[in-house]
C-alpha positions as a Markdown table, in Angstrom:
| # | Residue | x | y | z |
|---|---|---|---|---|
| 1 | Unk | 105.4 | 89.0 | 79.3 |
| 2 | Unk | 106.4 | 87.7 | 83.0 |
| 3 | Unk | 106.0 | 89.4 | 86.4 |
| 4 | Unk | 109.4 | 89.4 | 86.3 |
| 5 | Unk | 110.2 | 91.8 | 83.2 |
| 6 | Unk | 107.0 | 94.6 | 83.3 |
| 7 | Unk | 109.0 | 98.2 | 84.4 |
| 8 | Unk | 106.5 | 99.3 | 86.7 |
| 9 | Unk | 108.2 | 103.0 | 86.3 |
| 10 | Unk | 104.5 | 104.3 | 87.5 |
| 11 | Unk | 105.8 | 104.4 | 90.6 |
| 12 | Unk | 108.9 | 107.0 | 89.4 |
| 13 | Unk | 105.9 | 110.0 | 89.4 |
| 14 | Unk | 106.0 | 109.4 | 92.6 |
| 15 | Unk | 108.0 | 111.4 | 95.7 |
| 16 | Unk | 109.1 | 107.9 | 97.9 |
| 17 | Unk | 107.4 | 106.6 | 99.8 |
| 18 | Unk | 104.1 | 107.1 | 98.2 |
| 19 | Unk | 101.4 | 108.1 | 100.6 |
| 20 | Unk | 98.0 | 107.1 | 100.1 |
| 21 | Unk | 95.5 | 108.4 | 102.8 |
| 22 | Unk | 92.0 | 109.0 | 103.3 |
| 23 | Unk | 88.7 | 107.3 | 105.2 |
| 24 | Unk | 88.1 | 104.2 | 105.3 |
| 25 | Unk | 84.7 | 105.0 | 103.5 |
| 26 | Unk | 83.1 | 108.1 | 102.0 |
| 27 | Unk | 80.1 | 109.1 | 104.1 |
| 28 | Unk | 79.2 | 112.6 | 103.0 |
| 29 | Unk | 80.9 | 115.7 | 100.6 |
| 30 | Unk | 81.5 | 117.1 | 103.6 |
| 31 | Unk | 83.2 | 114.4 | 105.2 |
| 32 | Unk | 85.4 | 113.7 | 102.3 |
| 33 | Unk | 86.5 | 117.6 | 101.4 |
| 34 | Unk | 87.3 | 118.2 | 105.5 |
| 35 | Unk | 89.4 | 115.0 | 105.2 |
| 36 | Unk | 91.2 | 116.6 | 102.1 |
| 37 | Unk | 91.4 | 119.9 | 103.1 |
| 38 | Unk | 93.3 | 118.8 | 107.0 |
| 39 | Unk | 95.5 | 116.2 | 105.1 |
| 40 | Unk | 96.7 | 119.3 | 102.5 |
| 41 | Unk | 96.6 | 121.6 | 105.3 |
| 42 | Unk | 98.8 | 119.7 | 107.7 |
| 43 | Unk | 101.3 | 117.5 | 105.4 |
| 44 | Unk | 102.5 | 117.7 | 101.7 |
| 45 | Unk | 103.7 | 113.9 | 101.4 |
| 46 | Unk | 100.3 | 112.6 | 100.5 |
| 47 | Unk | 100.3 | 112.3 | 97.0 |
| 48 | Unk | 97.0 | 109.9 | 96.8 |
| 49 | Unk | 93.4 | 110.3 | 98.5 |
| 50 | Unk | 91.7 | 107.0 | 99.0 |
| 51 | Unk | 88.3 | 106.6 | 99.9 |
| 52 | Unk | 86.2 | 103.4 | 99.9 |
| 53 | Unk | 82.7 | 103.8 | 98.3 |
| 54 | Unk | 81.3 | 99.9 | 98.0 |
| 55 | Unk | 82.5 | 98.3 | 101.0 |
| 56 | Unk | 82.5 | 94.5 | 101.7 |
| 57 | Unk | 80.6 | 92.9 | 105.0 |
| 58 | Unk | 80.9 | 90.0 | 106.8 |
| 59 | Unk | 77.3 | 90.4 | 107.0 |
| 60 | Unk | 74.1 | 91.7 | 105.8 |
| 61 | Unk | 72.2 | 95.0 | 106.7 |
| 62 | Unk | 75.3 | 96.4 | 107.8 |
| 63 | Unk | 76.9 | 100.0 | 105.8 |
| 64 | Unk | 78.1 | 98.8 | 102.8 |
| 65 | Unk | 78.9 | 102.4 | 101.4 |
| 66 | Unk | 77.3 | 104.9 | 99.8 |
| 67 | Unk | 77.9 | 103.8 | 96.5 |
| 68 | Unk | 78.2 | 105.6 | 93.0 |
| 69 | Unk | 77.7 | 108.9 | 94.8 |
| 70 | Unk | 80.9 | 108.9 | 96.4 |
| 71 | Unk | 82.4 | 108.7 | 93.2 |
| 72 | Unk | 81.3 | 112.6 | 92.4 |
| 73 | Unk | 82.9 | 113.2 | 95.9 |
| 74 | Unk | 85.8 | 111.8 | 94.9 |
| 75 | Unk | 86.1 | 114.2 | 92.1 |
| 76 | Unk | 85.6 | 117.2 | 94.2 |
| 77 | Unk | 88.4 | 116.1 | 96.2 |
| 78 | Unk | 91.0 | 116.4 | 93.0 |
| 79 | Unk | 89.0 | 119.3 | 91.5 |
| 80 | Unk | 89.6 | 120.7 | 94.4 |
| 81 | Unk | 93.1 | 119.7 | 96.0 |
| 82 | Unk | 95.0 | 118.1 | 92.9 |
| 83 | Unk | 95.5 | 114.9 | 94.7 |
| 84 | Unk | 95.0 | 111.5 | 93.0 |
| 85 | Unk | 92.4 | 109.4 | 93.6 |
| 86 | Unk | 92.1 | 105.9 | 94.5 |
| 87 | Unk | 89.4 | 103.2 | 95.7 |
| 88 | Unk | 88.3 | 99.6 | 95.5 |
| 89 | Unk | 86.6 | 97.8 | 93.1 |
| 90 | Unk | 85.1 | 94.4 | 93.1 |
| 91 | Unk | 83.3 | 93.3 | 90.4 |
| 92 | Unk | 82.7 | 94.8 | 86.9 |
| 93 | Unk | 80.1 | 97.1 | 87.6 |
| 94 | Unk | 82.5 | 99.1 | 90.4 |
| 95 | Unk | 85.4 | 99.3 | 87.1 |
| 96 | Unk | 83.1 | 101.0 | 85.3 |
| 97 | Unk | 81.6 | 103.4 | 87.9 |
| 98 | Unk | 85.3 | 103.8 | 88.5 |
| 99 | Unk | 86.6 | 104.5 | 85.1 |
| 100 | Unk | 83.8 | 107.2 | 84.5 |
| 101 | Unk | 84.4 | 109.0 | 87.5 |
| 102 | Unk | 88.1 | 108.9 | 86.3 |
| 103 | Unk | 89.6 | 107.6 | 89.6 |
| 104 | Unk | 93.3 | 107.2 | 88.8 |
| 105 | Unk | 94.4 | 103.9 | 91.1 |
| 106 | Unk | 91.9 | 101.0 | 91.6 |
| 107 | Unk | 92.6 | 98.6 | 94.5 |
| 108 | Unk | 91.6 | 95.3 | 94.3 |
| 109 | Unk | 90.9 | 93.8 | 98.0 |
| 110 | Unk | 91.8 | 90.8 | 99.8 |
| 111 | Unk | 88.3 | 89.2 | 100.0 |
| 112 | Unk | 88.0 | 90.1 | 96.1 |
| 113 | Unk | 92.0 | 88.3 | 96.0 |
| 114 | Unk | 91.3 | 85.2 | 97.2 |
| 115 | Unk | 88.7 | 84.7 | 94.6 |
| 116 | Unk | 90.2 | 83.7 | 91.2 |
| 117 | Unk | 86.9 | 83.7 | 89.5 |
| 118 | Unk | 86.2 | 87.7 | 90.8 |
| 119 | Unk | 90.2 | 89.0 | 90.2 |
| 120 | Unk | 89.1 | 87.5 | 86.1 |
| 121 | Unk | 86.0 | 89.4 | 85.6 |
| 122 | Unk | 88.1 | 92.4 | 87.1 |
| 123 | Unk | 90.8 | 92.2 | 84.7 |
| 124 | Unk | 88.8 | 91.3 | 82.0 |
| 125 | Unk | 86.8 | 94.6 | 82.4 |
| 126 | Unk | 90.0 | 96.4 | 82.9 |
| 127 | Unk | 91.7 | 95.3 | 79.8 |
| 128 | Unk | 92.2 | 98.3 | 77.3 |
| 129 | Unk | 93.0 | 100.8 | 80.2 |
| 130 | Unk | 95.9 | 102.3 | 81.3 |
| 131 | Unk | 95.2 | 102.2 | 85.0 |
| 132 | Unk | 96.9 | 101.9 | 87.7 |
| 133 | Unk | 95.8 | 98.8 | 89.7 |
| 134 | Unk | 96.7 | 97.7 | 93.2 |
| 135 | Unk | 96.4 | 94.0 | 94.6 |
| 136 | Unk | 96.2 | 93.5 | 98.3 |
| 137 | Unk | 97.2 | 90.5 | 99.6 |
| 138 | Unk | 94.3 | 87.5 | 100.3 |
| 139 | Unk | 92.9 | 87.4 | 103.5 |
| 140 | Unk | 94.7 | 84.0 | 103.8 |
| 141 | Unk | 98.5 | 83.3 | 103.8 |
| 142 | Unk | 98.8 | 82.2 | 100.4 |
| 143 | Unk | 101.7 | 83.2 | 98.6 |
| 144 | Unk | 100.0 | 81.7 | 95.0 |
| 145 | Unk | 97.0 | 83.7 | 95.1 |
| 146 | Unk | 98.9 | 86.3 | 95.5 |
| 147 | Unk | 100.5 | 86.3 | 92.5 |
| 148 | Unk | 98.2 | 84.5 | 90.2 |
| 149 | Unk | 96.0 | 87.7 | 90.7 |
| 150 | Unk | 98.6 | 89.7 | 89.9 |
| 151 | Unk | 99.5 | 87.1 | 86.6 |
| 152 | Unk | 95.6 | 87.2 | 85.7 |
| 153 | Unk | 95.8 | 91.3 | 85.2 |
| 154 | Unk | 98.9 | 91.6 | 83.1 |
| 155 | Unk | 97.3 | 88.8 | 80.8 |
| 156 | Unk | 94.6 | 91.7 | 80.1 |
| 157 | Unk | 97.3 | 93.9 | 79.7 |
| 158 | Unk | 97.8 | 95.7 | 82.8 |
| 159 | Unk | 101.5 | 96.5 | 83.5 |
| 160 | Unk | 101.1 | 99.5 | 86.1 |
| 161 | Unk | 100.6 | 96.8 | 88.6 |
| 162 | Unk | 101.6 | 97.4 | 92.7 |
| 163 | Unk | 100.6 | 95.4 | 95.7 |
| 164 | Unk | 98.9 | 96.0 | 99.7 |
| 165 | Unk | 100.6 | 94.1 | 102.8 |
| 166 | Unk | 97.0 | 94.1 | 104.9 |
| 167 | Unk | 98.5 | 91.2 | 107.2 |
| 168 | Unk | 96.2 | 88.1 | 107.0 |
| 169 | Unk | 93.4 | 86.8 | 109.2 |
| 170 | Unk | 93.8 | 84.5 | 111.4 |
| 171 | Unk | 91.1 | 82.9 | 114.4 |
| 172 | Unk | 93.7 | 83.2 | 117.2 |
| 173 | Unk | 93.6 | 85.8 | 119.4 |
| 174 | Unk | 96.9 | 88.6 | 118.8 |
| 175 | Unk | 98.1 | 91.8 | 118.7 |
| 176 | Unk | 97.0 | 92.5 | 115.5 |
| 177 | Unk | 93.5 | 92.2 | 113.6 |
| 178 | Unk | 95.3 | 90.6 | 110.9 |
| 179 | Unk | 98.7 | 89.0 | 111.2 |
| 180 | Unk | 101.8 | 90.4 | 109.0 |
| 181 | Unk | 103.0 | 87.5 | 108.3 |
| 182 | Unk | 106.3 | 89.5 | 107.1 |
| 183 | Unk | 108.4 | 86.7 | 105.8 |
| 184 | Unk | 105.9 | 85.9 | 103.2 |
| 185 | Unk | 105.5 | 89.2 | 101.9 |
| 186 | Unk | 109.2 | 89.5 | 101.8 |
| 187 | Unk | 109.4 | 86.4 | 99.9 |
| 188 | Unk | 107.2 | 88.3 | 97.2 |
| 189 | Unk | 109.5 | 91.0 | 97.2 |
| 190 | Unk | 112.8 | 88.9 | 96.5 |
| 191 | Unk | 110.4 | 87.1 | 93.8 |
| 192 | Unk | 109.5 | 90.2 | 92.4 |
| 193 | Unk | 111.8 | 93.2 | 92.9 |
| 194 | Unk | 110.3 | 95.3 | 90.6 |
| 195 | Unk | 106.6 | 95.2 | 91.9 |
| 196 | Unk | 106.0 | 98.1 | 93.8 |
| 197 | Unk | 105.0 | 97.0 | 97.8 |
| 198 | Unk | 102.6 | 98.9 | 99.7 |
| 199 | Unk | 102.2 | 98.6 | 103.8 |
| 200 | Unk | 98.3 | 99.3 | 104.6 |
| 201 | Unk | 99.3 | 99.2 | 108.6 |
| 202 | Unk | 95.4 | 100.4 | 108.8 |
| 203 | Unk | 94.0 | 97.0 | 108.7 |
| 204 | Unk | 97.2 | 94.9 | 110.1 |
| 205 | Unk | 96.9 | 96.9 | 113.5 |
| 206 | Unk | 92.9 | 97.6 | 113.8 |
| 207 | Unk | 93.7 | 100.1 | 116.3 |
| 208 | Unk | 96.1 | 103.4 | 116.1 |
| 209 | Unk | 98.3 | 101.9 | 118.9 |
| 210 | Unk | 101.0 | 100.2 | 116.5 |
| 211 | Unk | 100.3 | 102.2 | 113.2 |
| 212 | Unk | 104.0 | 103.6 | 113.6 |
| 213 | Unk | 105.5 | 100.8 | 115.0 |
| 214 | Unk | 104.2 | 98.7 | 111.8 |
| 215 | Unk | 104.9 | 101.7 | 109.1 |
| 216 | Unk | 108.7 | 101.7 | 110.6 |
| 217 | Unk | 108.8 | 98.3 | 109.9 |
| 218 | Unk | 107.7 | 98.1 | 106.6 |
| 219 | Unk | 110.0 | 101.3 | 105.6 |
| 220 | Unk | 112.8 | 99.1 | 107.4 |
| 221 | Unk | 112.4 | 96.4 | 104.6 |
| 222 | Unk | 112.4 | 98.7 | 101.8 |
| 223 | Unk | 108.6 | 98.9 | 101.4 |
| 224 | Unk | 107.7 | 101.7 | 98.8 |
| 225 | Unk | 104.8 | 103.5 | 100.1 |
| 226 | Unk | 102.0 | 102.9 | 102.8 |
| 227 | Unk | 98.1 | 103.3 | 102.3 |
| 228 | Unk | 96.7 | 104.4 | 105.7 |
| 229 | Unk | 93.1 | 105.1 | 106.7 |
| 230 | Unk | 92.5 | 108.9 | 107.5 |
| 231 | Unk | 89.2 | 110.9 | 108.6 |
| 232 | Unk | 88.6 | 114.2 | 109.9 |
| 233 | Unk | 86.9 | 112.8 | 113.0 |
| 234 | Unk | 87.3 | 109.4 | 113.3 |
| 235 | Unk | 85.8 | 108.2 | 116.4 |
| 236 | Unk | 82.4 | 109.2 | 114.7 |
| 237 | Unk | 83.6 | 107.0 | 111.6 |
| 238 | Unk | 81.1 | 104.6 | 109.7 |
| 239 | Unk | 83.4 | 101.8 | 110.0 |
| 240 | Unk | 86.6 | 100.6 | 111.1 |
| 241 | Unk | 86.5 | 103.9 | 113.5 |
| 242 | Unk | 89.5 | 102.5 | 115.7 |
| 243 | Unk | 91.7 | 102.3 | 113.1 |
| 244 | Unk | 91.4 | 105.8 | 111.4 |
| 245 | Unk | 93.9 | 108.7 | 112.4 |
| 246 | Unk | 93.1 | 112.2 | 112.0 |
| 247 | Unk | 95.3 | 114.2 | 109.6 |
| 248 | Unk | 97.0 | 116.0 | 111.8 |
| 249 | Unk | 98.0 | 112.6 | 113.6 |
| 250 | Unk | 98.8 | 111.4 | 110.1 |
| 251 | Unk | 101.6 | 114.2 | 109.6 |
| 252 | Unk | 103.2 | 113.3 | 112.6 |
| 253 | Unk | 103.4 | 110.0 | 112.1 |
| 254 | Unk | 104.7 | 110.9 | 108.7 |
| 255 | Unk | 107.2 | 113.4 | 110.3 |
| 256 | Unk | 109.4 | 110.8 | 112.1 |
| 257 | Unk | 109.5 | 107.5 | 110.0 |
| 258 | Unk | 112.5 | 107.2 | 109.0 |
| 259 | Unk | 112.7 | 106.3 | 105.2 |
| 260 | Unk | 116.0 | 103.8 | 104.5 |
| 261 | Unk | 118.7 | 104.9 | 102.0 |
| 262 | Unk | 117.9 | 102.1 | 99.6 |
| 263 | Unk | 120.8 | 102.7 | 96.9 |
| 264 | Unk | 122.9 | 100.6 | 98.6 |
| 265 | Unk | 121.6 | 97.8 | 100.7 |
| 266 | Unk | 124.4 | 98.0 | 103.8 |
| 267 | Unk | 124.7 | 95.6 | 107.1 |
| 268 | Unk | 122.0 | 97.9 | 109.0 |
| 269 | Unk | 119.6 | 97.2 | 106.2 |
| 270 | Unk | 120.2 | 93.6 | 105.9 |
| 271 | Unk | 120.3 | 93.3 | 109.8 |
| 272 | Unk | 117.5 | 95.2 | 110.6 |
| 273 | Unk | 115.3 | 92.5 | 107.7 |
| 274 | Unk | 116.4 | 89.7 | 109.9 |
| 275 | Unk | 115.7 | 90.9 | 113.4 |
| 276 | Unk | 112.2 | 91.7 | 112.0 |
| 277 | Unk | 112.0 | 88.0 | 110.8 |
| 278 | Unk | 113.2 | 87.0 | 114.2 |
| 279 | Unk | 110.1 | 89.4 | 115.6 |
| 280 | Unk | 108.0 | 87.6 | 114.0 |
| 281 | Unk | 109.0 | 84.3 | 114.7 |
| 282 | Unk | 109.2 | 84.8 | 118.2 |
| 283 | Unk | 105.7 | 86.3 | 118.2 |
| 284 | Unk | 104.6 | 83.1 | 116.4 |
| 285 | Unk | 106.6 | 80.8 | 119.3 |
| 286 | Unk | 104.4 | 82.7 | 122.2 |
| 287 | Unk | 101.2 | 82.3 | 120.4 |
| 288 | Unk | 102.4 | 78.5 | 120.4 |
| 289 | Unk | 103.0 | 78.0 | 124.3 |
| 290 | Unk | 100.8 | 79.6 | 124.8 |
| 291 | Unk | 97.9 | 77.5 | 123.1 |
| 292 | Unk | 100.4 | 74.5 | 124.3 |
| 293 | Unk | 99.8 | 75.3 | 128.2 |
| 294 | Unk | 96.1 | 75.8 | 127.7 |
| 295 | Unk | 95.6 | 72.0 | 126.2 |
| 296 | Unk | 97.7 | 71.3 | 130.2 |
| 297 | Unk | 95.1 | 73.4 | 131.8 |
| 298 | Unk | 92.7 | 71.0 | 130.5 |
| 299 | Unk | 95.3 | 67.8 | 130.5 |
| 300 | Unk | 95.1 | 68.9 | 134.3 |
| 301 | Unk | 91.6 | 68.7 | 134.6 |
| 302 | Unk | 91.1 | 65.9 | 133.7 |
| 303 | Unk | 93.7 | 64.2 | 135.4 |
| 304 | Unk | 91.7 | 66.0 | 138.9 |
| 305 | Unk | 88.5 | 64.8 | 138.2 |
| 306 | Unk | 89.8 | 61.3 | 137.5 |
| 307 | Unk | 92.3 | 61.6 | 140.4 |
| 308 | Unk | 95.4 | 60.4 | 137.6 |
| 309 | Unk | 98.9 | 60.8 | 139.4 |
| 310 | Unk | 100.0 | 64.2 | 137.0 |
| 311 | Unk | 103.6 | 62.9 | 136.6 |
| 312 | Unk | 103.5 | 59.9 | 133.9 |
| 313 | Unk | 107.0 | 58.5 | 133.1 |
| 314 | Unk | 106.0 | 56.7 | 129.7 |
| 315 | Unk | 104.3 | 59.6 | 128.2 |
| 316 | Unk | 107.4 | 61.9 | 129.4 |
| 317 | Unk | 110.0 | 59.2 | 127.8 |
| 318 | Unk | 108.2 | 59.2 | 124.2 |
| 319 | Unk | 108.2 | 63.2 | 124.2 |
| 320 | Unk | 112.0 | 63.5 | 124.8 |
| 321 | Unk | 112.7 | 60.6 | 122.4 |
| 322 | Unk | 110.3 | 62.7 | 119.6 |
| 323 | Unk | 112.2 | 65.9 | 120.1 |
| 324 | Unk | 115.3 | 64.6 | 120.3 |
| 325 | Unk | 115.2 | 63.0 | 116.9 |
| 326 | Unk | 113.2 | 66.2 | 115.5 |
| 327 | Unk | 116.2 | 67.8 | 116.7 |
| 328 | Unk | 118.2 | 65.9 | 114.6 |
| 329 | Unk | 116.3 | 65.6 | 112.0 |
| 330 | Unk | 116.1 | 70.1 | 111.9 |
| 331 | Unk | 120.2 | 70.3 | 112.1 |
| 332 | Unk | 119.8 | 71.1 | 116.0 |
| 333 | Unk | 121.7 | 70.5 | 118.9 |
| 334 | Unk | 119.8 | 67.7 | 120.6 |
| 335 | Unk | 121.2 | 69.3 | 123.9 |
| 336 | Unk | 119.4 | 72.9 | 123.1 |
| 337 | Unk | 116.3 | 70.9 | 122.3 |
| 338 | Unk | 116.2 | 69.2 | 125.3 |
| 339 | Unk | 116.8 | 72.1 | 127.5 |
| 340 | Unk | 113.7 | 74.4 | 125.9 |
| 341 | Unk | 111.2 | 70.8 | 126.3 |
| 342 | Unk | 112.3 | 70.3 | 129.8 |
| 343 | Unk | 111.1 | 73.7 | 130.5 |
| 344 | Unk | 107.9 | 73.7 | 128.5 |
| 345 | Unk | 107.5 | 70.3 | 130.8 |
| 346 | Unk | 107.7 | 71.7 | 134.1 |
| 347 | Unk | 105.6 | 74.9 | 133.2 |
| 348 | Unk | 103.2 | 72.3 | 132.1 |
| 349 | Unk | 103.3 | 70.2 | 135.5 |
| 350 | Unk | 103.1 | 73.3 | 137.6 |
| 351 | Unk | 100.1 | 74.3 | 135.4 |
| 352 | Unk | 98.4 | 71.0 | 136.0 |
| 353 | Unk | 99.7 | 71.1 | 139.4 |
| 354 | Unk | 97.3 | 74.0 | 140.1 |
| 355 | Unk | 94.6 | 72.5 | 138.8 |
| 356 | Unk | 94.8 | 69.8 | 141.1 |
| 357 | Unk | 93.8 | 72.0 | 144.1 |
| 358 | Unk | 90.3 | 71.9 | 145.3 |
């Protein structure tokens, strides 16, 4: 069987958009049956309670979660307030901690995506269960992984398969601690239709600033649920503290997305998908210049320390002469190229202009 042709009516139980909500990590009982008890008490759209019990470090010595102990937390939590569970598991050991602790929805994260060799041993463990398993998307903009880890798991047998938009890191500066990167993931979902898509806005943002902003977005483009980190008092959070929301800030952020009539895909819809594309892009551009006029800070430098005229014909001639045939060779108007470069050049002279002054 193909990506393509698994059903994936899992995701049919489900009120849409599916909610998955809960800390980022399971510190205590208590901790995890406040969390539960203000997320029933404030909103009925969260159908899933997520909790992260081994969590993954950059590096050592830091909390790496409690461990198997959460797991009986986690159980309270449904014994308790009927919701689902989920969390993340990244090796063999964690599937089988998982599976007897009877956690319905496993997760599979992006550091444990990228890894071919860790997705295998995860699948392989998995094979013979009727789980259902999530893939986030690797921590690097590769639209392969993606879907090979996805290929590796229905191979075991897996078909209630799903997958997490968690952006992707990048070492430039931005808005976001991990880039969207939205066209890619929308070229997964017009690969694969039927694969349930996730938004985990949690870990795109790293902050509570944009969690909205993000989750619209992702509802925009016909996502089918969102998994977003939750705690009962999240500025005293074991990790990733500035990205957790409390429940009752959960609800109303729940209260006013607006979910998108998706039975009929109208010019709003389709608009709305290429304006966000444009978003992007243009976010992308700015990042560029902006890198572009730092390399002229230093350009300027250089030329003051070596007293170099700034102005240099030659070098000015070969730039319009490259752009003007990428222009051509991109289907644009030579003229609109030449207009944008001309002002990237005299931003760039006034820039090194500047630095010329003792």
């Amino acid at each position: 069987m193909e990506l393509k042709n698994i059903k994936n009516s899992w995701i049919n139980q489900f009120p849409k958009p599916l909610i998955i909500a809960g800390p980022c990590s399971a510190e205590s009982e208590e901790q995890m049956l406040k969390t539960a008890e203000l997320i029933a008490e404030n909103t009925d759209k969260v159908q899933i309670f997520r909790a992260g019990i081994w969590k993954p470090r950059t590096k050592p010595n830091g909390f790496e979660g409690v461990g198997v102990i959460g797991l009986d937390w986690l159980k309270l939590v449904k014994e308790k307030f009927g919701f689902l569970t989920a969390t993340e598991v990244a090796n063999a050991h964690h599937v089988e901690a998982a599976l007897k602790a009877e956690v319905d929805i496993l997760w599979i994260g992006a550091r444990s995506t990228v890894n071919p060799f860790t997705v295998q041993e995860i699948a392989e463990s998995l094979n013979g269960t009727d789980k259902i398993v999530l893939v986030k998307n690797p921590v690097n903009p590769d639209l392969a992984l993606w879907i090979g880890a996805l290929e590796r798991f229905l191979a075991q047998g897996i078909e209630k398969l799903g997958v997490i938009h968690r952006g992707f890191s990048t070492y430039q500066k931005s808005q976001y601690r991990n880039n969207p990167h939205w066209q890619l993931a929308l070229d997964f979902k017009q690969q694969f239709p039927n694969i349930p898509m996730l938004i985990d806005p949690s870990h795109i943002c790293g902050n509570r600033i944009s969690l909205a902003t993000v989750s619209q977005t992702a509802f925009n483009l016909d996502y089918d649920g969102m998994m977003i980190e939750t705690h009962c008092n999240p500025d005293k959070a074991w990790s990733d503290a500035q990205q957790q929301i409390t429940p009752q800030k959960l609800a109303e952020l729940i209260a006013h997305l607006k979910i998108r009539n998706t039975t009929v895909l109208g010019f709003d819809e389709e608009m709305e998908r290429h304006r966000t594309l444009i978003s992007d892009l243009d976010f992308q551009l700015i990042e560029l210049l902006s890198q572009r006029m730092k390399i002229s800070e230093k350009i300027g430098q250089l030329k003051h320390d070596n007293n170099i005229m700034i102005f240099q014909p030659e070098r000015w001639k070969l730039i319009q002469e490259y752009v003007l045939g990428k222009a051509t060779e991109t289907g644009m108007t030579p003229q609109f190229v030449e207009k944008i470069f001309k002002a990237i050049h005299e931003e760039s002279i006034a820039i090194q202009n500047l630095m010329m002054k003792d």
